[in-house]
CHARMM-style PDB file with segment names, atoms N, HN, CA, C and O in Angstrom:
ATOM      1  N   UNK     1       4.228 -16.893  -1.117  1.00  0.00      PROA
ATOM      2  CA  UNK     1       4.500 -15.661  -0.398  1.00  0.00      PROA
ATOM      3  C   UNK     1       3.817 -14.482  -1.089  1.00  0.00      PROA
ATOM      4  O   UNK     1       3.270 -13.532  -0.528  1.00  0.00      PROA
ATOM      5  N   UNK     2       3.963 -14.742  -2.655  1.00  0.00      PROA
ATOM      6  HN  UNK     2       4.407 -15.513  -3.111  1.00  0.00      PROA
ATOM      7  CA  UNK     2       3.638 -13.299  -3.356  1.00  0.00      PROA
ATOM      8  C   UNK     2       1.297 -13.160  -3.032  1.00  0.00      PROA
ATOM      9  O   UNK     2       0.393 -12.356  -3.261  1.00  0.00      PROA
ATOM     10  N   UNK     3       1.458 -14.395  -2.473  1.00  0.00      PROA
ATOM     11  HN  UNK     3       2.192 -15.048  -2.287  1.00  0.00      PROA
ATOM     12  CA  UNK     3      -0.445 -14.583  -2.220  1.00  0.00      PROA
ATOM     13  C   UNK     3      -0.444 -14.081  -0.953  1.00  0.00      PROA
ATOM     14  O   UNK     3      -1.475 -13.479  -0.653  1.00  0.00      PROA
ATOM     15  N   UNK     4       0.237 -14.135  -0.285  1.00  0.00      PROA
ATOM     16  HN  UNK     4       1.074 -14.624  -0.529  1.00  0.00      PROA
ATOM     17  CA  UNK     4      -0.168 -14.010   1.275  1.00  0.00      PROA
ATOM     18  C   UNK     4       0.146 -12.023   1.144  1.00  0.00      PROA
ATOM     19  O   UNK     4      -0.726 -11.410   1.761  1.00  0.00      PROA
ATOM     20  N   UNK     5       1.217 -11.092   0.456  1.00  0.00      PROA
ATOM     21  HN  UNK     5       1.925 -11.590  -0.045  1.00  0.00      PROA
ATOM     22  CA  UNK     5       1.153 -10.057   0.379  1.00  0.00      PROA
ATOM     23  C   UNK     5      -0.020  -9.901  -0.436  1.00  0.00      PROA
ATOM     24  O   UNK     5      -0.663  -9.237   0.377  1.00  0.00      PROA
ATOM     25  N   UNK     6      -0.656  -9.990  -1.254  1.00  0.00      PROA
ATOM     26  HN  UNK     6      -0.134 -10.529  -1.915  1.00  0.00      PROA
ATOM     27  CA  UNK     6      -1.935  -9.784  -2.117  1.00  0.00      PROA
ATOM     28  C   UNK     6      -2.796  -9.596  -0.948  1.00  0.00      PROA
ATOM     29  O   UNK     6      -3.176  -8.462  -0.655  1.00  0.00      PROA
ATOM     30  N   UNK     7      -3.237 -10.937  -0.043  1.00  0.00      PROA
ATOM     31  HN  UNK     7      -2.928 -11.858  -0.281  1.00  0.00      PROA
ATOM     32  CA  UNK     7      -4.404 -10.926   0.598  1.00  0.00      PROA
ATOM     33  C   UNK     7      -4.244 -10.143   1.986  1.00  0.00      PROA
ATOM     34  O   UNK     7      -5.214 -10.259   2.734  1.00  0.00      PROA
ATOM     35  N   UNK     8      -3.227  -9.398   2.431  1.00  0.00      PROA
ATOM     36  HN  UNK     8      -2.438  -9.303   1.822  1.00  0.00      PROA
ATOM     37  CA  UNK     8      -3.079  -8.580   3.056  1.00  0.00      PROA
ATOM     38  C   UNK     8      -3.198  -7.310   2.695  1.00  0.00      PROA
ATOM     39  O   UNK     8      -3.739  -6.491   3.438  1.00  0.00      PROA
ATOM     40  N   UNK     9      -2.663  -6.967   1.405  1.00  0.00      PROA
ATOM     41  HN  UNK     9      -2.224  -7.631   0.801  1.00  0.00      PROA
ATOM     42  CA  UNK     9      -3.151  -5.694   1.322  1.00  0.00      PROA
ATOM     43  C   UNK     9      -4.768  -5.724   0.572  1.00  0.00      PROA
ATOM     44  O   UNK     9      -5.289  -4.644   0.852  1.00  0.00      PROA
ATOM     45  N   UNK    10      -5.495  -6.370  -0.068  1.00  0.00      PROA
ATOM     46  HN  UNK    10      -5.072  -7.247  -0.295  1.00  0.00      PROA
ATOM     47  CA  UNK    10      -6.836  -6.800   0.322  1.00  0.00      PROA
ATOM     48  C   UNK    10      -7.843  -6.447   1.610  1.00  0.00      PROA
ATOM     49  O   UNK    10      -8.901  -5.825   1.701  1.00  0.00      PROA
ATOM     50  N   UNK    11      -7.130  -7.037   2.399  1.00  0.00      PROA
ATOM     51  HN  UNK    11      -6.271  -7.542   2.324  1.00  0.00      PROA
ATOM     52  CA  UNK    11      -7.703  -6.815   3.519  1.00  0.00      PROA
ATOM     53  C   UNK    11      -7.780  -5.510   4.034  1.00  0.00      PROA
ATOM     54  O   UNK    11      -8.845  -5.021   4.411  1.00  0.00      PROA
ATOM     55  N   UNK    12      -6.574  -4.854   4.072  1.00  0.00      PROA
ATOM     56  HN  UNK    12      -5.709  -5.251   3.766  1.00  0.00      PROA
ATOM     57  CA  UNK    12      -6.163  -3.506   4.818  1.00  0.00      PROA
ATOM     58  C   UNK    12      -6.886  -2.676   3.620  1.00  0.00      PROA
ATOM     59  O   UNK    12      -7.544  -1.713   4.013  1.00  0.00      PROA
ATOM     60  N   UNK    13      -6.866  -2.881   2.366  1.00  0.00      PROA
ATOM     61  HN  UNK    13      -6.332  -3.664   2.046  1.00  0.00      PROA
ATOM     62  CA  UNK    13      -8.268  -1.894   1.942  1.00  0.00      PROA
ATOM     63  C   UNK    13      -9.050  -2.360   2.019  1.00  0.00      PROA
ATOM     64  O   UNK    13      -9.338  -2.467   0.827  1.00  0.00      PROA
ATOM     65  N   UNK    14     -10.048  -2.988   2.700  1.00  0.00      PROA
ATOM     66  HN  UNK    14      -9.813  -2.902   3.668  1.00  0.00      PROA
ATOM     67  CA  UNK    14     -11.451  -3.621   2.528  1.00  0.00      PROA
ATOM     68  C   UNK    14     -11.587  -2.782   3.755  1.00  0.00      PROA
ATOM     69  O   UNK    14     -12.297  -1.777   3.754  1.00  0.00      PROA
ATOM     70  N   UNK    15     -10.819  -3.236   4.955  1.00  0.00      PROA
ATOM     71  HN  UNK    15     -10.242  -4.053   4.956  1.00  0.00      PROA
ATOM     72  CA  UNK    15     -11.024  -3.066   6.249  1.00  0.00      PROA
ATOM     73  C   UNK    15     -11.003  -1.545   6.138  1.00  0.00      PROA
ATOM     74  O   UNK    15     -11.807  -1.059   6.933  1.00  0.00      PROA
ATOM     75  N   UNK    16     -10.162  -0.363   5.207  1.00  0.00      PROA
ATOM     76  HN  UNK    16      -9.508  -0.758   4.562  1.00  0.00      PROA
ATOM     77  CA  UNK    16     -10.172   0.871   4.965  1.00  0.00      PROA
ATOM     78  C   UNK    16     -11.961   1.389   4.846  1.00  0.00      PROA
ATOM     79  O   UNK    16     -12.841   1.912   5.530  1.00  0.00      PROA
ATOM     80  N   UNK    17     -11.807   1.021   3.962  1.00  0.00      PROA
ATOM     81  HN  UNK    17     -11.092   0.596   3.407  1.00  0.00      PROA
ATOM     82  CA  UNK    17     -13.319   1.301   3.193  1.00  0.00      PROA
ATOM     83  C   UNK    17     -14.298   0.576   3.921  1.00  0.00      PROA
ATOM     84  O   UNK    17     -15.328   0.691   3.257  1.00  0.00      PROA
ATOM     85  N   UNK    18     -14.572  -0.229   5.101  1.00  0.00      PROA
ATOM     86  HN  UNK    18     -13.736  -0.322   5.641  1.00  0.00      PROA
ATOM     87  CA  UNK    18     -15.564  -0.347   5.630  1.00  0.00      PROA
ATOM     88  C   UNK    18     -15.779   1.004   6.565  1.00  0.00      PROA
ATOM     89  O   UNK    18     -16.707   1.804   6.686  1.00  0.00      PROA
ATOM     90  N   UNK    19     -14.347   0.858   7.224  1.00  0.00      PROA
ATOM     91  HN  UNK    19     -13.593   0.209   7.126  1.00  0.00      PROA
ATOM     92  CA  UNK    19     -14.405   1.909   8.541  1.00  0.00      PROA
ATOM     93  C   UNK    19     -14.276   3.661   8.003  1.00  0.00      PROA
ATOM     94  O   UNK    19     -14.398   4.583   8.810  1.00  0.00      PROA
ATOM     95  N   UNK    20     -14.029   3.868   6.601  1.00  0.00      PROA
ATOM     96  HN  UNK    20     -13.930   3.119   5.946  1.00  0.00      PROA
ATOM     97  CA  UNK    20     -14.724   4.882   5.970  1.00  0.00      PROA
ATOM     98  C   UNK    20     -16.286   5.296   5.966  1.00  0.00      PROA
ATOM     99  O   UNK    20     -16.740   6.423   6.161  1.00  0.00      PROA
ATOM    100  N   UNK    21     -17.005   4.089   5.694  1.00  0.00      PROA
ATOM    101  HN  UNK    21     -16.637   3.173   5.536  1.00  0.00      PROA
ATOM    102  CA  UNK    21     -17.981   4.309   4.974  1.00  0.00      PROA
ATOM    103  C   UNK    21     -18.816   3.967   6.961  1.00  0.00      PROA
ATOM    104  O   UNK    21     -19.570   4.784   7.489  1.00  0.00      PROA
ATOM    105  N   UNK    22     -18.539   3.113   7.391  1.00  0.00      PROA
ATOM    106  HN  UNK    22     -17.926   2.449   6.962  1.00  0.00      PROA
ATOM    107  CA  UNK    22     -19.510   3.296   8.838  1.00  0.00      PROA
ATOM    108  C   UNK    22     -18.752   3.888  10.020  1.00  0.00      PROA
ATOM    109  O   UNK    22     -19.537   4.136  10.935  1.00  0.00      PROA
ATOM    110  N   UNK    23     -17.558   4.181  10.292  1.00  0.00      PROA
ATOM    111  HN  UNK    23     -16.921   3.980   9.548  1.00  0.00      PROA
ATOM    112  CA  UNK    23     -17.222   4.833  11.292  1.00  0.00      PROA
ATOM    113  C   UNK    23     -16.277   5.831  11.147  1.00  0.00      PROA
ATOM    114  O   UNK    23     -15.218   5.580  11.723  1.00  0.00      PROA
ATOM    115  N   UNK    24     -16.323   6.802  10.606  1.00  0.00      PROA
ATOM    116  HN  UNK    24     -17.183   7.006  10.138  1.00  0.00      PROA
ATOM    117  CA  UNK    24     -15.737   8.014   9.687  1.00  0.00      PROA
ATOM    118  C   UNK    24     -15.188   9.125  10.533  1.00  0.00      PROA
ATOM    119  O   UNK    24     -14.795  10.216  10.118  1.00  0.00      PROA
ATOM    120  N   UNK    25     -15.213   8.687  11.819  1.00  0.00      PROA
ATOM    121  HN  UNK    25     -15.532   7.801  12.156  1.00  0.00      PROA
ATOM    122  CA  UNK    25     -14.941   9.419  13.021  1.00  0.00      PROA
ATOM    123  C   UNK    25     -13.423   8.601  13.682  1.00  0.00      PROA
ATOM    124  O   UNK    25     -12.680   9.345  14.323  1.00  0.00      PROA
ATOM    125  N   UNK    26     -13.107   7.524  13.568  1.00  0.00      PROA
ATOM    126  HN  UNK    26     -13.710   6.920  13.047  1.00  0.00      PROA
ATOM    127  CA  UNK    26     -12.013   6.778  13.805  1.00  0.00      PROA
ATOM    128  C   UNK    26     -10.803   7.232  12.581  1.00  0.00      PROA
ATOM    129  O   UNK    26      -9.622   6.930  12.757  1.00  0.00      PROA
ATOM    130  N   UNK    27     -11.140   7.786  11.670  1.00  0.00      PROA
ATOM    131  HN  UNK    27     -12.099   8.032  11.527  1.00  0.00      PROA
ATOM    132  CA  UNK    27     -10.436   8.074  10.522  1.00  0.00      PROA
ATOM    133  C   UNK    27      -9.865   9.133  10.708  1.00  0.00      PROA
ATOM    134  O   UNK    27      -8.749   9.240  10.199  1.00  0.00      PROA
ATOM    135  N   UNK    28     -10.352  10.157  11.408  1.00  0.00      PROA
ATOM    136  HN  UNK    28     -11.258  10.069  11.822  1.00  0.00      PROA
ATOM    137  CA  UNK    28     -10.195  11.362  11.410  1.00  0.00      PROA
ATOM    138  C   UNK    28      -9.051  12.230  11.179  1.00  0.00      PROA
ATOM    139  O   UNK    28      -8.787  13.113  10.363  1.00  0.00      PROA
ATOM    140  N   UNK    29      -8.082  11.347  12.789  1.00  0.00      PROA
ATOM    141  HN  UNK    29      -8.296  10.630  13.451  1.00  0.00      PROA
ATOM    142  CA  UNK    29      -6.372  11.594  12.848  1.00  0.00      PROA
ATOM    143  C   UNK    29      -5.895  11.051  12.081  1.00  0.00      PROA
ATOM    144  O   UNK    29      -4.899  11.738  11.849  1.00  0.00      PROA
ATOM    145  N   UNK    30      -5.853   9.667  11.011  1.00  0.00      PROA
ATOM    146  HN  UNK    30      -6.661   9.109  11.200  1.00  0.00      PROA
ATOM    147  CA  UNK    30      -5.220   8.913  10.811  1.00  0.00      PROA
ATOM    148  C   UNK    30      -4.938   9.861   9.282  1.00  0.00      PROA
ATOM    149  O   UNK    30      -3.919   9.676   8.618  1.00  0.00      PROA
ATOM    150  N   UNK    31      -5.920  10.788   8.913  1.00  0.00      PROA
ATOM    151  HN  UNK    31      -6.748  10.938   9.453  1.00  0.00      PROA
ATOM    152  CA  UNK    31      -5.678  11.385   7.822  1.00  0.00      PROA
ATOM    153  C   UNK    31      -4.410  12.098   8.069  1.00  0.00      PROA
ATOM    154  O   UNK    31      -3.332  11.999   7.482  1.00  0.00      PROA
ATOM    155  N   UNK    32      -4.813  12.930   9.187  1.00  0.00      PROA
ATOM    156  HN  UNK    32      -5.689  13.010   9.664  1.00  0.00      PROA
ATOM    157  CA  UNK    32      -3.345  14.091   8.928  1.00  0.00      PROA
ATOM    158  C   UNK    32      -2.346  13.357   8.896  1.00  0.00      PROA
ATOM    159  O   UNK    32      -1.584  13.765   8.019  1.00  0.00      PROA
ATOM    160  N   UNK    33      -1.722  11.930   9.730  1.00  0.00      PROA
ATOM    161  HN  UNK    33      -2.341  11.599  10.442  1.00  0.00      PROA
ATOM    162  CA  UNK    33      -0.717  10.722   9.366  1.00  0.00      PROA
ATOM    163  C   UNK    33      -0.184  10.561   8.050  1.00  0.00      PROA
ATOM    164  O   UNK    33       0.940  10.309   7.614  1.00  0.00      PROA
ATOM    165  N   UNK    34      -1.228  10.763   7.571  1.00  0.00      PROA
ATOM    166  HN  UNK    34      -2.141  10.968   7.925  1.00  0.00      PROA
ATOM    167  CA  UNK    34      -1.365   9.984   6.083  1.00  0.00      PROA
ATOM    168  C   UNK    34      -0.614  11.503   5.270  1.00  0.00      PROA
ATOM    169  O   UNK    34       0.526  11.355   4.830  1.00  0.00      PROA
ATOM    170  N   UNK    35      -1.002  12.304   5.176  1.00  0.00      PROA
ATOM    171  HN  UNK    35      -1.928  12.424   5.533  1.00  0.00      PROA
ATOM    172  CA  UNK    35      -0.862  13.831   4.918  1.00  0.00      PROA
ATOM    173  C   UNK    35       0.547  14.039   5.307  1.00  0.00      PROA
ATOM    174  O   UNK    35       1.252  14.706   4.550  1.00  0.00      PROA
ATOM    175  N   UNK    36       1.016  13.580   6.328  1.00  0.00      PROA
ATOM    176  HN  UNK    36       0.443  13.038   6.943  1.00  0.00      PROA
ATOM    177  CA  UNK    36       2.227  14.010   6.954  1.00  0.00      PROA
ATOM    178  C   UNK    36       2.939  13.203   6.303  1.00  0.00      PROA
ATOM    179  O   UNK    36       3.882  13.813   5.797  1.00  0.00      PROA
ATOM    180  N   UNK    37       2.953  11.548   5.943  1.00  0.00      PROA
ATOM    181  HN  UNK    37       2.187  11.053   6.354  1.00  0.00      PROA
ATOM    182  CA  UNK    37       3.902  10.757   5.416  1.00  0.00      PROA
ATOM    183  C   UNK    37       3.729  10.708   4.290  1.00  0.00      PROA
ATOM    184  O   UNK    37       3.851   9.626   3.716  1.00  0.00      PROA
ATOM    185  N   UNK    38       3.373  11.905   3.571  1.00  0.00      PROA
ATOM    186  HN  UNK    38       3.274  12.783   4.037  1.00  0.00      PROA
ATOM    187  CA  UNK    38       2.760  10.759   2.038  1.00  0.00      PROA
ATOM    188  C   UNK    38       4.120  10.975   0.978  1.00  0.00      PROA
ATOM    189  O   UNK    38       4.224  10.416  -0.114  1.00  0.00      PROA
ATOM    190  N   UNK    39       5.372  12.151   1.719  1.00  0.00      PROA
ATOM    191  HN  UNK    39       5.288  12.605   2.606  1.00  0.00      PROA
ATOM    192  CA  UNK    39       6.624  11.979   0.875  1.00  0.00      PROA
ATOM    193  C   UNK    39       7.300  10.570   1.194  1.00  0.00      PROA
ATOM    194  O   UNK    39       7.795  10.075   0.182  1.00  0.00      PROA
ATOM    195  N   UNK    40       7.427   9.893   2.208  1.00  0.00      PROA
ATOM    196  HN  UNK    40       7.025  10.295   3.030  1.00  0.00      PROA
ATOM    197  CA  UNK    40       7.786   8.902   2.787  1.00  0.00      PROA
ATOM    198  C   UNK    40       7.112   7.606   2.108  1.00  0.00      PROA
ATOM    199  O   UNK    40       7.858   6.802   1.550  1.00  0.00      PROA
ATOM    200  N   UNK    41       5.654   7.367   2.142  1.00  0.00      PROA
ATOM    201  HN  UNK    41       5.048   8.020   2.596  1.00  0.00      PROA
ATOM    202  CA  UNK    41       4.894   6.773   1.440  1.00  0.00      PROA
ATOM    203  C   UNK    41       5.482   6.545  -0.117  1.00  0.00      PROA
ATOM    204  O   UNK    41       5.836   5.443  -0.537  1.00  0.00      PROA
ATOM    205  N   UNK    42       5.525   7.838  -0.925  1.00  0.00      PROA
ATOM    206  HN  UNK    42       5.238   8.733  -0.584  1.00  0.00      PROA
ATOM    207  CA  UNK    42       5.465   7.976  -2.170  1.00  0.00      PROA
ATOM    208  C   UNK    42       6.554   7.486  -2.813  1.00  0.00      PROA
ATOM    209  O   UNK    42       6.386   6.966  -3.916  1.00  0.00      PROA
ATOM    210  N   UNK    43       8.053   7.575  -2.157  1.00  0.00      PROA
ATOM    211  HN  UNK    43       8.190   7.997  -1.260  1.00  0.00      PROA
ATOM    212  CA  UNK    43       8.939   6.673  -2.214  1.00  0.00      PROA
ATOM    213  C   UNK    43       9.311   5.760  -2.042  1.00  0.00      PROA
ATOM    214  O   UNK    43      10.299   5.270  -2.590  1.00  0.00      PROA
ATOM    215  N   UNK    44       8.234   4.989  -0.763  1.00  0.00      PROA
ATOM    216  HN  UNK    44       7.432   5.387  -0.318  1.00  0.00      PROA
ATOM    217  CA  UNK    44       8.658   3.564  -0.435  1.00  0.00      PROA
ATOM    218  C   UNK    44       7.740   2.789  -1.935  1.00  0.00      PROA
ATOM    219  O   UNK    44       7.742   1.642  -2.383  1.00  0.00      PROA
ATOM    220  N   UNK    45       7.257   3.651  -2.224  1.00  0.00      PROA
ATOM    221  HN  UNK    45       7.255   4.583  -1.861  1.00  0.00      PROA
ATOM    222  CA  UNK    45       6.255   3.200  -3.484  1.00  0.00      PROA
ATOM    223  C   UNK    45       6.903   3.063  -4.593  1.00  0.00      PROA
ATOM    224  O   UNK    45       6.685   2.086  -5.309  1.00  0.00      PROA
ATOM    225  N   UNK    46       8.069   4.284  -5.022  1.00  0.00      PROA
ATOM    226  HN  UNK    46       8.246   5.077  -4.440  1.00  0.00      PROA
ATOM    227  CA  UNK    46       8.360   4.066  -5.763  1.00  0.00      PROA
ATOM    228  C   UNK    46       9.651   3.087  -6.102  1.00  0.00      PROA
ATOM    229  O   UNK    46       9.847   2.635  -7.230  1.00  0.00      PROA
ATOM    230  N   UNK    47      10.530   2.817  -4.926  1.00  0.00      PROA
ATOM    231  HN  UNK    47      10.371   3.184  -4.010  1.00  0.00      PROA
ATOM    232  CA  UNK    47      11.294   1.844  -4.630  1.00  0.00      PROA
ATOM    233  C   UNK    47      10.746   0.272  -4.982  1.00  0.00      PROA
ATOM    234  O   UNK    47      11.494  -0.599  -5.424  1.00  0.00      PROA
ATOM    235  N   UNK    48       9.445   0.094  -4.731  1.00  0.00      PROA
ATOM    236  HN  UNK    48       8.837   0.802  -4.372  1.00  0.00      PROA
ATOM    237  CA  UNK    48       8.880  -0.896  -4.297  1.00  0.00      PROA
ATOM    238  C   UNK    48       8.912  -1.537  -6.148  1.00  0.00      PROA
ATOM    239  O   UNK    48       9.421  -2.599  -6.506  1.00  0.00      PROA
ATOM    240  N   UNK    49       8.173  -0.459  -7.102  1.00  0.00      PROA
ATOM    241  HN  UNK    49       7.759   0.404  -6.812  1.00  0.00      PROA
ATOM    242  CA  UNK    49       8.175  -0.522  -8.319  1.00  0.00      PROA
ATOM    243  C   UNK    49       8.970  -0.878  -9.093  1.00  0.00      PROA
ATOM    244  O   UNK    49       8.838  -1.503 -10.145  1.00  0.00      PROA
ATOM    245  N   UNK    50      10.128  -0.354  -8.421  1.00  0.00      PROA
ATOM    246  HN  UNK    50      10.236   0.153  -7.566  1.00  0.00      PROA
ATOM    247  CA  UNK    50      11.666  -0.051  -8.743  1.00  0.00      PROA
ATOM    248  C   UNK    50      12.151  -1.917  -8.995  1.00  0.00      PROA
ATOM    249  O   UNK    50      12.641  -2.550  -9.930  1.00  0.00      PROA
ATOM    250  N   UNK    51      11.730  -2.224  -7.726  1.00  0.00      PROA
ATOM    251  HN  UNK    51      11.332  -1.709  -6.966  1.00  0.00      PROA
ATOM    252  CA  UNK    51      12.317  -3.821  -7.390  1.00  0.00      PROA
ATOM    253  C   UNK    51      11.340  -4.835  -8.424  1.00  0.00      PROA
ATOM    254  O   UNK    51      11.590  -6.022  -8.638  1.00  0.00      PROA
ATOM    255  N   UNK    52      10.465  -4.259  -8.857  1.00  0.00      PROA
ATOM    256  HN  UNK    52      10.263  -3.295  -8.683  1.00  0.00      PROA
ATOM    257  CA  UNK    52       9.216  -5.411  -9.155  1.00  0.00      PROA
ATOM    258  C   UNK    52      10.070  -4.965 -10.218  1.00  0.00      PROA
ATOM    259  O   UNK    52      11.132  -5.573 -10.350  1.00  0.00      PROA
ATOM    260  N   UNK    53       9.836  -4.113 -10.926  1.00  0.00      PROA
ATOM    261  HN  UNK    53       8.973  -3.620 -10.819  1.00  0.00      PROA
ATOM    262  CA  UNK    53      10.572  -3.887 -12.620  1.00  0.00      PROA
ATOM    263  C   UNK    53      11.627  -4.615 -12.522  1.00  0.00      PROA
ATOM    264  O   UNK    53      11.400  -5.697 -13.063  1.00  0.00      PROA
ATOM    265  N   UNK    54      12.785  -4.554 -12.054  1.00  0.00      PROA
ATOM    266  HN  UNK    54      12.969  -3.675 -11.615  1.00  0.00      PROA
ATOM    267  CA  UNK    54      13.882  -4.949 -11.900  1.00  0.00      PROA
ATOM    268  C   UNK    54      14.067  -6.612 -12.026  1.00  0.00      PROA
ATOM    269  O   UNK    54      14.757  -7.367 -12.710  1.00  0.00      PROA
ATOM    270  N   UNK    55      13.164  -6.736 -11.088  1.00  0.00      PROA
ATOM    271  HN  UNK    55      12.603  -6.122 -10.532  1.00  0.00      PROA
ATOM    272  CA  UNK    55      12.725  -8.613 -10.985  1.00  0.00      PROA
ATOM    273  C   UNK    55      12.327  -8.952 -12.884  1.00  0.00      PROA
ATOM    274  O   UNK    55      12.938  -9.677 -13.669  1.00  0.00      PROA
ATOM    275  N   UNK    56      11.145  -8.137 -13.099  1.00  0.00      PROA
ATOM    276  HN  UNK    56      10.648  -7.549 -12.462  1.00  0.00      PROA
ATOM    277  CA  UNK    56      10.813  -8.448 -14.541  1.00  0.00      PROA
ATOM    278  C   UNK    56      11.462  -8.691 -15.321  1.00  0.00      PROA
ATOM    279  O   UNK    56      11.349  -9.726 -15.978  1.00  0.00      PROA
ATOM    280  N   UNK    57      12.592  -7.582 -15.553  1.00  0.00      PROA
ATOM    281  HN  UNK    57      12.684  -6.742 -15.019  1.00  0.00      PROA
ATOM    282  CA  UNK    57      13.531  -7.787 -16.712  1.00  0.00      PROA
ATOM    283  C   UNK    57      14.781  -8.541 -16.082  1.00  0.00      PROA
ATOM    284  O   UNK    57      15.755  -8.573 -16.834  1.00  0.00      PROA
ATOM    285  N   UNK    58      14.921  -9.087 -14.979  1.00  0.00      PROA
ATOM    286  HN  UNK    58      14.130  -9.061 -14.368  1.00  0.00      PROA
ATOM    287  CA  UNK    58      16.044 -10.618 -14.731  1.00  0.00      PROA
ATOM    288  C   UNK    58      15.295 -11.586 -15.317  1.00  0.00      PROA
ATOM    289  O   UNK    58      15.973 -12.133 -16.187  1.00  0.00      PROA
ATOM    290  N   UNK    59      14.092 -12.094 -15.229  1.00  0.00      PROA
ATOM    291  HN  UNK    59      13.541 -11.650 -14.523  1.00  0.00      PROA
ATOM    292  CA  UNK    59      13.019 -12.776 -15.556  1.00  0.00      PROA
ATOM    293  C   UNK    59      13.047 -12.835 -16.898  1.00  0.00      PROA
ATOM    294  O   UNK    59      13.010 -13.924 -17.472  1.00  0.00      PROA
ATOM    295  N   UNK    60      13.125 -11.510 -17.652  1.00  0.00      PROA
ATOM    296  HN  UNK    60      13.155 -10.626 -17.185  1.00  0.00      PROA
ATOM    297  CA  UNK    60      13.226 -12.099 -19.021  1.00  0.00      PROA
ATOM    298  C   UNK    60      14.481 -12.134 -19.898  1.00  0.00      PROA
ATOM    299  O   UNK    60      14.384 -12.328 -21.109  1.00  0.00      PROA
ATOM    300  N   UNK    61      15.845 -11.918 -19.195  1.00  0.00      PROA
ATOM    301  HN  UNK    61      15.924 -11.761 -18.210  1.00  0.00      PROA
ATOM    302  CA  UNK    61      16.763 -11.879 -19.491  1.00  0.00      PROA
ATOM    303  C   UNK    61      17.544 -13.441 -19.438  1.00  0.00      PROA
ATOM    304  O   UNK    61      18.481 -13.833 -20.135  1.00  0.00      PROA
ATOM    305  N   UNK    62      16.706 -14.255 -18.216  1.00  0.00      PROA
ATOM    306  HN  UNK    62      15.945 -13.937 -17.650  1.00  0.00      PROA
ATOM    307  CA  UNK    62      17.121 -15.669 -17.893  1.00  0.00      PROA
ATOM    308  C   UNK    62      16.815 -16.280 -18.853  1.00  0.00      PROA
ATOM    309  OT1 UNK    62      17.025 -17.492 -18.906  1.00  0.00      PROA
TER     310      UNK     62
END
């Protein structure tokens, strides 16, 4: 499972950075999106961290 999230977010930046770099006009709106959620973003981020740490030290506590 933890491969199949890797090669997805892989993808979704590859696929970022193509359609940056040749079609930079499809991007356009998706910025202000990005701009608008990035408090929303920044916490699901840091939650996300939150859980991976958390996992770590059960991991080395077992």
């Amino acid at each position: 499972m933890r491969h199949a999230l890797i090669l997805i977010l892989v993808a979704l930046v590859t696929i970022s950075v193509i359609l940056v770099i040749y079609r930079p006009d499809l991007l356009e709106d998706v910025w202000l999106w990005l701009v608008g959620l990035i408090g929303p973003i920044v916490g699901f981020l840091k939650a996300i961290i939150k859980s991976i740490s958390n996992f770590f030290k059960s991991m080395g506590n077992a």
